[in-house]
GUZA-642468 format. One record per atom (N, C-alpha, C, CB): y, z, x. Coordinates in steps of 0.2 Angstrom, whole numbers, plus 2048, in hexadecimal, padded with zeros to 3 digits. Glycine has a CB too. Layout:
BEGIN
YZX...
//
This chain:
BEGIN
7FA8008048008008008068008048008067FB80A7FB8028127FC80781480380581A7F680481B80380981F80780A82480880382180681282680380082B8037FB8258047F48307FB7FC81E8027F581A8067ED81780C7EC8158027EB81880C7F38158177F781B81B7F48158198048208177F682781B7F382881D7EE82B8197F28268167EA8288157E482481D7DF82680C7E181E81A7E18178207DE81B8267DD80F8227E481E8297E382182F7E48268317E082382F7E882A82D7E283082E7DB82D82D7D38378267DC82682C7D182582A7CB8228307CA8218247CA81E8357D081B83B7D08168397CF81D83F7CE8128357D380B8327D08078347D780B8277CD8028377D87FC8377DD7FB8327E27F68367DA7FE8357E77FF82F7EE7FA8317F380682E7F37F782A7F47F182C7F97F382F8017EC8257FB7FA82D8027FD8308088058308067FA82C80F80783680A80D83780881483480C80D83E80981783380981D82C80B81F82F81282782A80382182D81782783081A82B82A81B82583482183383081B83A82C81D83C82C82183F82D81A84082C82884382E82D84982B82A84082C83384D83282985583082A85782C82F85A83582B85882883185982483686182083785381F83686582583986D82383986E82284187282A83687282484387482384B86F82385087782884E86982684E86682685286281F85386382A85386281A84F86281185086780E85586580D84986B81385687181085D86B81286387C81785E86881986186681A86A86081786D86582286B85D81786685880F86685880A86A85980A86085F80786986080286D8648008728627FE86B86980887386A80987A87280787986580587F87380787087C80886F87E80D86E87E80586988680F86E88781686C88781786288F81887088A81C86188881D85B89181785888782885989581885B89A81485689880E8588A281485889480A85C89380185C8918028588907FD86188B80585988680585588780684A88180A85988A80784988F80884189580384489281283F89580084789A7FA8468997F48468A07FA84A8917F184888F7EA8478897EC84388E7E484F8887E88408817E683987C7E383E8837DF83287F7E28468767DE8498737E484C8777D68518797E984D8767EF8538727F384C87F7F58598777F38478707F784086B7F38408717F783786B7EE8408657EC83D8607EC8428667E683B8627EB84B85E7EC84E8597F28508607EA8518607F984F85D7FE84F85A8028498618008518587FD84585680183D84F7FD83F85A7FF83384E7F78448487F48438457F68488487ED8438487FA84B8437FD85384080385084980185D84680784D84280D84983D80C84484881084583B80684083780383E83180284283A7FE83C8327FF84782E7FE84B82A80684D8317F885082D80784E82A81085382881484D83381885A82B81584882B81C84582881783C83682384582481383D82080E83482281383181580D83282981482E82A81582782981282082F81682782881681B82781381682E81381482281581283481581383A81481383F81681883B81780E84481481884981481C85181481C84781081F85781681A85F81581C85E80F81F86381C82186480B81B86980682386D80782586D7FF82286F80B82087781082487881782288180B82087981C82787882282587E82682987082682688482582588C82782488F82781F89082382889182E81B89383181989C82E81689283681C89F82B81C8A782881F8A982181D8A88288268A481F81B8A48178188AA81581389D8168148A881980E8AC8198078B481D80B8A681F8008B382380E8BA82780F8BE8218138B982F8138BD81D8198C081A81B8C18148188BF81A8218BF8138128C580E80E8C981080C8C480A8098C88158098CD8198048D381B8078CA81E8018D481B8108D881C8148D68218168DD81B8128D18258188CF82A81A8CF8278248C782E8168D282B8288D382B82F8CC82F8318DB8308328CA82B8378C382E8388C282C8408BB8298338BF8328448BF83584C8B582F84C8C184284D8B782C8508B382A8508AD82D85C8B782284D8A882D8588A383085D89E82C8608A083485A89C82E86689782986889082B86789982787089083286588883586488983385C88684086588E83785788E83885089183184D89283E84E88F83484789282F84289A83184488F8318378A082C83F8A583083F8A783683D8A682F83D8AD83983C8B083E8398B683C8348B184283F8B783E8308BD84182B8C484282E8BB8498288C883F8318CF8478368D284582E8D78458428D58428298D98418268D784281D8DC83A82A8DC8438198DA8438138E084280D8D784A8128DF83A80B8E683680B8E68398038E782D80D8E583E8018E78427F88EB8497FB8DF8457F28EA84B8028ED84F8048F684E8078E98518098F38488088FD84680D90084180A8FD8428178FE84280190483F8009028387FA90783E8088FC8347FD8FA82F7F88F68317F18F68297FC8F98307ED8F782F7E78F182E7E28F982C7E68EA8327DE8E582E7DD8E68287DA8E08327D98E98287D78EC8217D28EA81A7D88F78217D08ED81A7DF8EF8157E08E88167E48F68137E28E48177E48DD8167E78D980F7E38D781E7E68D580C7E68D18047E28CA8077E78D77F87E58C48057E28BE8067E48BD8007E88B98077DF8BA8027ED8B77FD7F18B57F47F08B28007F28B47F17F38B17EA7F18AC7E97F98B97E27F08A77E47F78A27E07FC8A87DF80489F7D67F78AE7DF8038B27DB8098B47E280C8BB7D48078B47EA8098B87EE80E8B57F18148BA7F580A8BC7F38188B77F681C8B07F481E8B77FC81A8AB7FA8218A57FA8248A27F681C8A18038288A27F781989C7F58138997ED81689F7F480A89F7E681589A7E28168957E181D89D7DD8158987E68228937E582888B7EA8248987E983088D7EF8228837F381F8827ED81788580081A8857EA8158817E481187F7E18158837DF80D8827DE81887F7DA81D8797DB8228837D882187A7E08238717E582786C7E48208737F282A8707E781C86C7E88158687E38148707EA80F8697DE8138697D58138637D48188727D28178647D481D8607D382185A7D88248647D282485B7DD8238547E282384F7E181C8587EC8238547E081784F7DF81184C7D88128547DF80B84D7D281584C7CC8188467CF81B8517C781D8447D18208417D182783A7D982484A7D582F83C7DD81F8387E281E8377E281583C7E88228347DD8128357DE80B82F7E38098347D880782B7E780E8277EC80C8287F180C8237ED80D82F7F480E8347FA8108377FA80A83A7F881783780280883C80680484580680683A80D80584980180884F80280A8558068068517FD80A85880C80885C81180586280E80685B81880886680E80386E80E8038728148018708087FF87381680787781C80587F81B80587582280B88081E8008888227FE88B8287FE88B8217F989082A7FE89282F7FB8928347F989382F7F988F83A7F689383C7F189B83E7EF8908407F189A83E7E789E8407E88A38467E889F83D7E68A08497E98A38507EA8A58507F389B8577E88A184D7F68A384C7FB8AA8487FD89D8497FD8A88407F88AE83C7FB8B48407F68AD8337FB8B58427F28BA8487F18BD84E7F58B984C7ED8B98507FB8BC8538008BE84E8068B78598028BA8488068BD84580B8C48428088B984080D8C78418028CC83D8008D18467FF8C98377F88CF84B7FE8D68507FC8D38558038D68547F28CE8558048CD85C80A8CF8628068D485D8128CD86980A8CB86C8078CD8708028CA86E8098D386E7FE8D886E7F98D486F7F48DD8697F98CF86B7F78CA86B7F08C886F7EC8C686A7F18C78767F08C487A7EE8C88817EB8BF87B7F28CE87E7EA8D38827E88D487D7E08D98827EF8D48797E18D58767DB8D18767D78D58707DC8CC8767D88C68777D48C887C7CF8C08797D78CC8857D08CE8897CC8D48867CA8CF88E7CF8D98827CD8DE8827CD8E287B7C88E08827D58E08767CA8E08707C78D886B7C48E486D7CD8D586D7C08CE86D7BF8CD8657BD8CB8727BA8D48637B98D385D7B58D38587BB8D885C7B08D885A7BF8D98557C58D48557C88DF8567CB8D085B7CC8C98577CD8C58547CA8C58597CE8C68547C48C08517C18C284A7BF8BE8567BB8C884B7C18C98407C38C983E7C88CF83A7C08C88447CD8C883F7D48BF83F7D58CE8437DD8BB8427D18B68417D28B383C7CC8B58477D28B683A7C98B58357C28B682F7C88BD8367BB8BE82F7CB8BD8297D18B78277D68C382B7D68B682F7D98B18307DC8AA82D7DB8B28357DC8A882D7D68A28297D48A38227D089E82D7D08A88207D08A981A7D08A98187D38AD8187CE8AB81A7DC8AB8167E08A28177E38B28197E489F81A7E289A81C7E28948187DF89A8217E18978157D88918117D48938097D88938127C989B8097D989D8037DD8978007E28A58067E18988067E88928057EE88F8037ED88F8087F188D8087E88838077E58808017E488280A7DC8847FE7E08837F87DF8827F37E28877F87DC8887EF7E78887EE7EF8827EF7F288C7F07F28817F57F487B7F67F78747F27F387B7FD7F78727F37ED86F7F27E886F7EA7E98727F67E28727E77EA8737DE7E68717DE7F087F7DA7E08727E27F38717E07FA86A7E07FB8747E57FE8667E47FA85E7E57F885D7EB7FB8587DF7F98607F07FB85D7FA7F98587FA7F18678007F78557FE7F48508007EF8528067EC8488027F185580B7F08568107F085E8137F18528137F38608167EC8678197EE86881E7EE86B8187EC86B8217F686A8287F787082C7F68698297FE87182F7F18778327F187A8387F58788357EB87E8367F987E83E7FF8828427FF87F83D8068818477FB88884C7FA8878547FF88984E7F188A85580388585B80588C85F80588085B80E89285E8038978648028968677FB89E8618048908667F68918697F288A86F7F28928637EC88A8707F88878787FB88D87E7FA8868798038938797FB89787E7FC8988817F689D87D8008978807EE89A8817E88948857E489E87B7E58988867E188F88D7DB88D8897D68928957D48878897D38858847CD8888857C887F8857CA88D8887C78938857BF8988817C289888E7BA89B8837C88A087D7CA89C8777CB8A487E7D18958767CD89286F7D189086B7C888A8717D788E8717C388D86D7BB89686C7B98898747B589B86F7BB8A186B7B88A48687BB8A686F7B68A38677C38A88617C68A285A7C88AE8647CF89D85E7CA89785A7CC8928547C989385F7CD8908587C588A8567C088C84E7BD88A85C7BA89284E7B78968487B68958457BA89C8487B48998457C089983F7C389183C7C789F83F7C788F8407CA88883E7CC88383A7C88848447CE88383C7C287D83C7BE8808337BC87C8437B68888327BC88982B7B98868267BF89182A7B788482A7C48828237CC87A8237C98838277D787782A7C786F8297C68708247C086B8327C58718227BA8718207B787481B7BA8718227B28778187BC87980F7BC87380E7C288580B7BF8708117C686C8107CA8638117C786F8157D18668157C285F8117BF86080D7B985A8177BC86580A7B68678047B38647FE7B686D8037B38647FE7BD8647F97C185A7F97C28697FA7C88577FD7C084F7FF7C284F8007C984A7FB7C08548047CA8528067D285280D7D28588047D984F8107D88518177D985581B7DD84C81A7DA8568237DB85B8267DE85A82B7E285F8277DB85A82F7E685D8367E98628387E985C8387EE86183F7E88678437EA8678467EF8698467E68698467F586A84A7FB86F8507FB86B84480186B8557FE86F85980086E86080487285A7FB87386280B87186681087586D80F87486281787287081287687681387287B81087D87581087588180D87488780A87588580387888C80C8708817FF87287D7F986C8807F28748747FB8698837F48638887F18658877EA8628917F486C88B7E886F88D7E286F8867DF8768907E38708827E187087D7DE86B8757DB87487B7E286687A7DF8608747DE85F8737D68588757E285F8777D285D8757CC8628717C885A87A7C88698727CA86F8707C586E8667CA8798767C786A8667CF86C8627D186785C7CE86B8647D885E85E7CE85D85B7C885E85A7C385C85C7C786285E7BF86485D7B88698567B68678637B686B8527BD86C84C7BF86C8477BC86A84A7C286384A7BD85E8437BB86083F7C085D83E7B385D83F7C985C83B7CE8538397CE86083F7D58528357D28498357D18488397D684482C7D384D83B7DA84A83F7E18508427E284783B7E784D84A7E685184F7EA84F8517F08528547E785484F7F685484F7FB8568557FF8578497FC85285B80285786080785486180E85886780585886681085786681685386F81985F86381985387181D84C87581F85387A81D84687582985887C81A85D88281785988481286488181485588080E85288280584B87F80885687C7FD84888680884188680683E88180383F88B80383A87B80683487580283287B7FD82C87280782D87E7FD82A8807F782F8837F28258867F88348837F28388867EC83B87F7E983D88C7EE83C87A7EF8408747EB8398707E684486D7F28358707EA83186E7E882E8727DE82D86E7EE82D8777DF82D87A7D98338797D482B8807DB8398777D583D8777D083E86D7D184487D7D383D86C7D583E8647D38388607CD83C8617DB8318657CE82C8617CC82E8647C48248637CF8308677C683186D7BB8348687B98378777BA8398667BE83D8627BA83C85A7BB8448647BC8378577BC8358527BD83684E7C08358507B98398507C783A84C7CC83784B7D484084D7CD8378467D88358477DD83C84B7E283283E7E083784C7E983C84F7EC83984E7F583D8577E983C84F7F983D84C80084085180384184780083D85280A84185581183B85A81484985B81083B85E81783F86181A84086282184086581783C86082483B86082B84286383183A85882C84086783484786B83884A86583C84587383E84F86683C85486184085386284885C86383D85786784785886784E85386A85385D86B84E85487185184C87585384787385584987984E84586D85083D86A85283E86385583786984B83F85F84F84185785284585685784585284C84B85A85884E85785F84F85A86385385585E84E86186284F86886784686986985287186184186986783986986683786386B83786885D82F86786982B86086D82685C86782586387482185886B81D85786481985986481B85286381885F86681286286181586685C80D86786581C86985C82186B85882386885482586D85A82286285282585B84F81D85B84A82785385681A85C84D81285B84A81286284480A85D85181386484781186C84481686C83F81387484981D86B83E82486983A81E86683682C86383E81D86083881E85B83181985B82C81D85283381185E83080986182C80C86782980286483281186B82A81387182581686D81F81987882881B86882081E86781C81986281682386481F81385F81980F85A81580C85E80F80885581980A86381480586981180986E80C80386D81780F86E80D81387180881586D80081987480C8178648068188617FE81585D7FA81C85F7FD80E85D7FF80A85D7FA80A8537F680D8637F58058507F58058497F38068487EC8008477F480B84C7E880F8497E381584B7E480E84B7DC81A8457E48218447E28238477E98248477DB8208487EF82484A7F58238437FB8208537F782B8447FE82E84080282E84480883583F7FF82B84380F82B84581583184381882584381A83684581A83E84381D84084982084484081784384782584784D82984E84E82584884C83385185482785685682285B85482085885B82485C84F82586284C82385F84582A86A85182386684282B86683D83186583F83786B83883186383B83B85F83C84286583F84585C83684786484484B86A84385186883C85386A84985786E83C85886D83585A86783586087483185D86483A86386183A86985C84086986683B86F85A84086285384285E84D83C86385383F85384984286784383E86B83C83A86683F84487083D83486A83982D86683183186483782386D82F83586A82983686B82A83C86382683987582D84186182F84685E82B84385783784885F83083D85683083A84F82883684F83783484E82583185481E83085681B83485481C82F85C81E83A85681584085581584184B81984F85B81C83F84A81B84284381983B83E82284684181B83584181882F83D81083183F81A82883F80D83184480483284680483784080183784F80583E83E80484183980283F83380A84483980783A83180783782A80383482980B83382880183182D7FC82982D7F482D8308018208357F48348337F08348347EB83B8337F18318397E783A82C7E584082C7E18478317E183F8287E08438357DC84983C7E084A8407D58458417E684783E7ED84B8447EE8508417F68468467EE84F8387F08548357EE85A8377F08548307E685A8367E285E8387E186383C7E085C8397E38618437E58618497EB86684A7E685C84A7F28628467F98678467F686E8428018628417F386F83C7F187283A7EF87A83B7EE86E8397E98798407E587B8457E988184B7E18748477ED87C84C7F287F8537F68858507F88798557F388B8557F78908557FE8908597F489685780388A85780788A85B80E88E85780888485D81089285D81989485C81E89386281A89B85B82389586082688F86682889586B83088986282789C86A8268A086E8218A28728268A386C81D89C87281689C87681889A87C80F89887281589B88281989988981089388C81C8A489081189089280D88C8938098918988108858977FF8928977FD89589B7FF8968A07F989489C7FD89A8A67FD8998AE7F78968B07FF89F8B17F88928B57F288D8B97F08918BD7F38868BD7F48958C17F18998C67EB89C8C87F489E8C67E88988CA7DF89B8CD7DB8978C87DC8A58CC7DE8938C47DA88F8C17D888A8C47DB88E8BB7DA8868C87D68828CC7D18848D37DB87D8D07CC8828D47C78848D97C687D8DF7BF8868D47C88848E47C887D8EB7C18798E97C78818F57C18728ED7B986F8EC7B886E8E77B58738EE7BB8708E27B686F8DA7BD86B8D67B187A8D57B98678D07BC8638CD7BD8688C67B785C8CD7C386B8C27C486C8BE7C78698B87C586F8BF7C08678B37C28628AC7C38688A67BA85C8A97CA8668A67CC86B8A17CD86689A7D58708A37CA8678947C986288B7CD8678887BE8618867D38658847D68668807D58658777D98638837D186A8767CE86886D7D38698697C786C86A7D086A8647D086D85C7CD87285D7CC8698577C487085C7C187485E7B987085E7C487C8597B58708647AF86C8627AC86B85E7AB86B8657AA87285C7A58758577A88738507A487D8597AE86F84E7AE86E8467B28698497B28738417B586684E7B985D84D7B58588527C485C84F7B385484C7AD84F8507B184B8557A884A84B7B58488567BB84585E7B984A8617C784485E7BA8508637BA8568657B385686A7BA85B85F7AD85B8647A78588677A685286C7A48568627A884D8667A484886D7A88468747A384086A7AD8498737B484887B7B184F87F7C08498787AD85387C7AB8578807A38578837AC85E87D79F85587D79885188079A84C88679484D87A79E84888679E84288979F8448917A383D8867A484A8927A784E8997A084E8987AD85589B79E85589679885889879185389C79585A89178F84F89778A84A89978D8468A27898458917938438A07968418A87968458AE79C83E8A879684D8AD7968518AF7908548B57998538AB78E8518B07848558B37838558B977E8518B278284F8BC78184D8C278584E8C97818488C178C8538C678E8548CB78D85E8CE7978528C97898608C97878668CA78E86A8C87848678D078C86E8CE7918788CE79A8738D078D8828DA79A86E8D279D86B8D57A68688CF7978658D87A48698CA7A58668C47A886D8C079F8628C27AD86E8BD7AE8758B77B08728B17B587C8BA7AD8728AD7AF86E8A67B38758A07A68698A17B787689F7BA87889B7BD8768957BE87989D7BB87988E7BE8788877C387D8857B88798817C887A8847D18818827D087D87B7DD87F8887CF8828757D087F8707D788286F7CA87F86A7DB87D8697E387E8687E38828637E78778657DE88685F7DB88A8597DD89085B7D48898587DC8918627DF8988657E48998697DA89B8687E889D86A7EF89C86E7EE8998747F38A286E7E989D8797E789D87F7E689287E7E08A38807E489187A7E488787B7EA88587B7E08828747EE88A8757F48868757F988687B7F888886F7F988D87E7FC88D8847FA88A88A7FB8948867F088788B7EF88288F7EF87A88E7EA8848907F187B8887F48758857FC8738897F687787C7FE87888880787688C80887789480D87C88A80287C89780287A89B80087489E80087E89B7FB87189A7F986889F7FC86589D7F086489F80486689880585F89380385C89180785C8937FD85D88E7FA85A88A7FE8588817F585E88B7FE85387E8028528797FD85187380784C87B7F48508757F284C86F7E98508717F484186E7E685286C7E185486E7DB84D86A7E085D86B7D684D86C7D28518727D784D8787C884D8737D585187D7DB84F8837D78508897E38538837D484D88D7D08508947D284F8997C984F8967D385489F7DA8568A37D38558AA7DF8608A07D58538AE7D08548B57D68578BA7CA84B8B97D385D8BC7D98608C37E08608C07D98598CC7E18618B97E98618B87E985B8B57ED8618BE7EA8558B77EB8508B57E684C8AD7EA84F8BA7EE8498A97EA8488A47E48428A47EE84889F7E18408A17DB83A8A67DA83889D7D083E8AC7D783A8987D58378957D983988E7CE8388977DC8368897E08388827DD83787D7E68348817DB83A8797DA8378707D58348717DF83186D7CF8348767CB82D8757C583087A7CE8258787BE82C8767B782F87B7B582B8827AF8308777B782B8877B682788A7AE82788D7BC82788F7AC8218907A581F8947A68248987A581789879D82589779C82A89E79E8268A479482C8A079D8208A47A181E8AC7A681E8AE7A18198AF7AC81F8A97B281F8AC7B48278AD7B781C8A77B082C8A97B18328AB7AE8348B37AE8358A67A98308B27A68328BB7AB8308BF79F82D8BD7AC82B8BD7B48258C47B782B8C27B981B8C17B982D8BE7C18348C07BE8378C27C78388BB7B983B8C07B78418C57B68418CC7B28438C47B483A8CD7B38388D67B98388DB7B08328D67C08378D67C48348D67C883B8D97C682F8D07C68418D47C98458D57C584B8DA7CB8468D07C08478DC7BD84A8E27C08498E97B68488E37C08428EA7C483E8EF7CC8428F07C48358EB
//
């Protein structure tokens, strides 16, 4: 099954034989190719190329073309500090200094960045029609703090009606995109509002709700689907957030999976995330990236749940990080595997010290565990049996990852993938049972 009817199942809440993953994939498509983060959000070939490398490494079943929040604010005349890791930034807020909501106009195909992310859009949907393509916008709660700053939240007590037409504008300019994106060939439209953490579920049902819910409906007028994204400390808000009616809710590792999950399904929707950002994917290794993503499968479980990290990549989130967690997806015995591991990130790497013996050859195997994973077993029979003939001469060792002491002789050889058989330190053999003769050739190898 593609990547865009695996999705689809999900958002329908229907029994998927394996669970979708997304990689937010924003800037870090620049590092892909070895642009910075502004080239890269300023030409449609550097997206496209870097959405197709990410394609290529991390087989998503969906994917972002453009994951910037500033899009919509710098037509509207919003000033933006631009970065070579990040997306932009906000410095300006043209309702603050002076211009008028009146004289704002929604967007068209010709402003600003948009025709360059059609034009990615255009062409990635050309090149990948078995891809879930997201076109993200806005929110509007968001692009209301980008257009007044934080005035906003004074207003809200102060001047309620006036918000509630610059948020009336707000998702106009929002159903505006949508659209664009949509006639461009997105499947999916991500609504991104994460400053509406900052507000309590009776403000987000009186300034919020209206306007969101009018994007979920013209985006399912169109028979496409929708998310609603959103970061932060936003717990309070998940159920007003469904009451939307988006097909999906999107968070980030601030709100407990099991609890989004239980208030999304009640209410009939799929939902997505949560994978730690920083800590694991870009701060982490991959066996931490493994461990992240099997808690997450395992928590959300094969109805209506979406595997996506919390939001968009940093830009310089490691390739191997995100690898470890596509293998996951695609592969049940990795899961297995992450599963199994008593890992914490407090755990330190064994000490080697006196674990090698002059004269003698030390084969250290890296399991699961032999005695229940059959890779396991036979990558340990196979040393064994090549082993024979060299007598007392030869030390074959099993560290299963089941117990800390593996996991710690796990980091000590760097080993990244079990079974894994190590000779004198060195890793020799990965993932795979090799011929007794090639085990004999390294053992000799590491006699010599």
């Amino acid at each position: 099954m593609n990547g865009l009817k695996l999705l689809e199942k999900a958002f329908r809440l229907e029994e998927v034989e394996r669970i979708p993953w997304v990689p937010f994939v924003g800037v870090h498509g620049g590092n892909l190719i070895g642009v910075d983060a502004e080239a890269f959000q300023r030409s449609s070939k550097h997206i496209v190329d870097g959405i197709d490398k990410a394609i290529e490494l991390y087989k998503p079943d969906g994917i972002p073309v453009a994951f910037d929040l500033q899009i919509e604010a710098e037509i509207l005349g919003c000033k933006l500090a631009w970065s070579k890791e990040n997306p932009p930034a906000v410095i300006s807020h043209p309702l603050n200094e002076g211009v008028e909501l009146s004289s704002l106009k929604l967007p068209t195909e010709n402003d600003g960045r948009i025709p360059l992310v059609l034009e990615a859009t255009r062409e990635l949907r050309k090149k990948h029609p078995e891809l879930a393509l997201y076109g993200l916008i806005t929110g509007p709660f968001t692009l209301a703090l980008h257009l007044l700053g934080t005035d906003i939240f004074m207003k809200l007590f102060e001047d309620p009606d006036y918000v509630n037409e610059l948020m009336e504008f707000c998702a106009q300019v929002g159903i505006k995109h949508a659209e664009l994106l949509l006639d461009a060939g997105c499947d999916v439209i991500a609504v991104v509002d994460p400053m509406t953490s900052q507000i309590d579920p009776m403000s987000f049902e009186t300034f919020v709700s209206p306007s969101v819910t009018k994007i979920f409906d013209f985006v399912r007028s169109k028979k496409k689907y929708s998310s609603f994204f959103v970061c932060g400390h936003a717990q309070q808000n998940i159920e007003v957030m469904c009451d939307c009616k988006p097909d999906n809710i999107s968070i980030d590792e601030n709100i407990p999976l099991d609890f989004v999950k239980e208030t999304a399904l009640a209410k009939g929707i799929s939902f997505g995330g949560n994978m730690k950002l920083t800590s694991v994917l870009l701060l982490g290794n991959e066996m931490d990236s493994r461990k992240e993503a099997v808690n997450c499968l395992d928590l959300g479980g094969k109805k209506g749940f979406i595997l996506a990290p919390g939001c968009d990549l940093p830009m310089d989130t490691p390739v191997a990080n995100l690898q470890a967690v596509t293998e996951l997806v695609y592969d049940d015995y990795a899961q297995q595997v992450a599963r199994e591991m008593e890992h914490t990130s407090s755990l330190q790497p064994l000490s080697l010290d006196g674990h090698f013996e002059e004269g003698k050859v030390v084969v250290d195997i890296i399991t699961l565990d032999s005695a229940s994973c059959a890779p396991c077993q036979y990558m340990v029979e196979a040393v064994k049996q090549a082993s024979i003939d060299f007598g007392d001469k030869v030390i074959v060792n099993e560290h299963k990852i089941k117990d800390v002491e593996g996991i710690q002789m796990m980091m000590a050889l760097g080993v990244q993938n079990v079974p894994t058989t190590c000779i004198n330190g060195n890793v020799e053999f990965i993932s795979q049972i090799p011929r007794k003769t090639e085990i004999e050739k390294a053992i000799k190898k590491a006699m010599n």
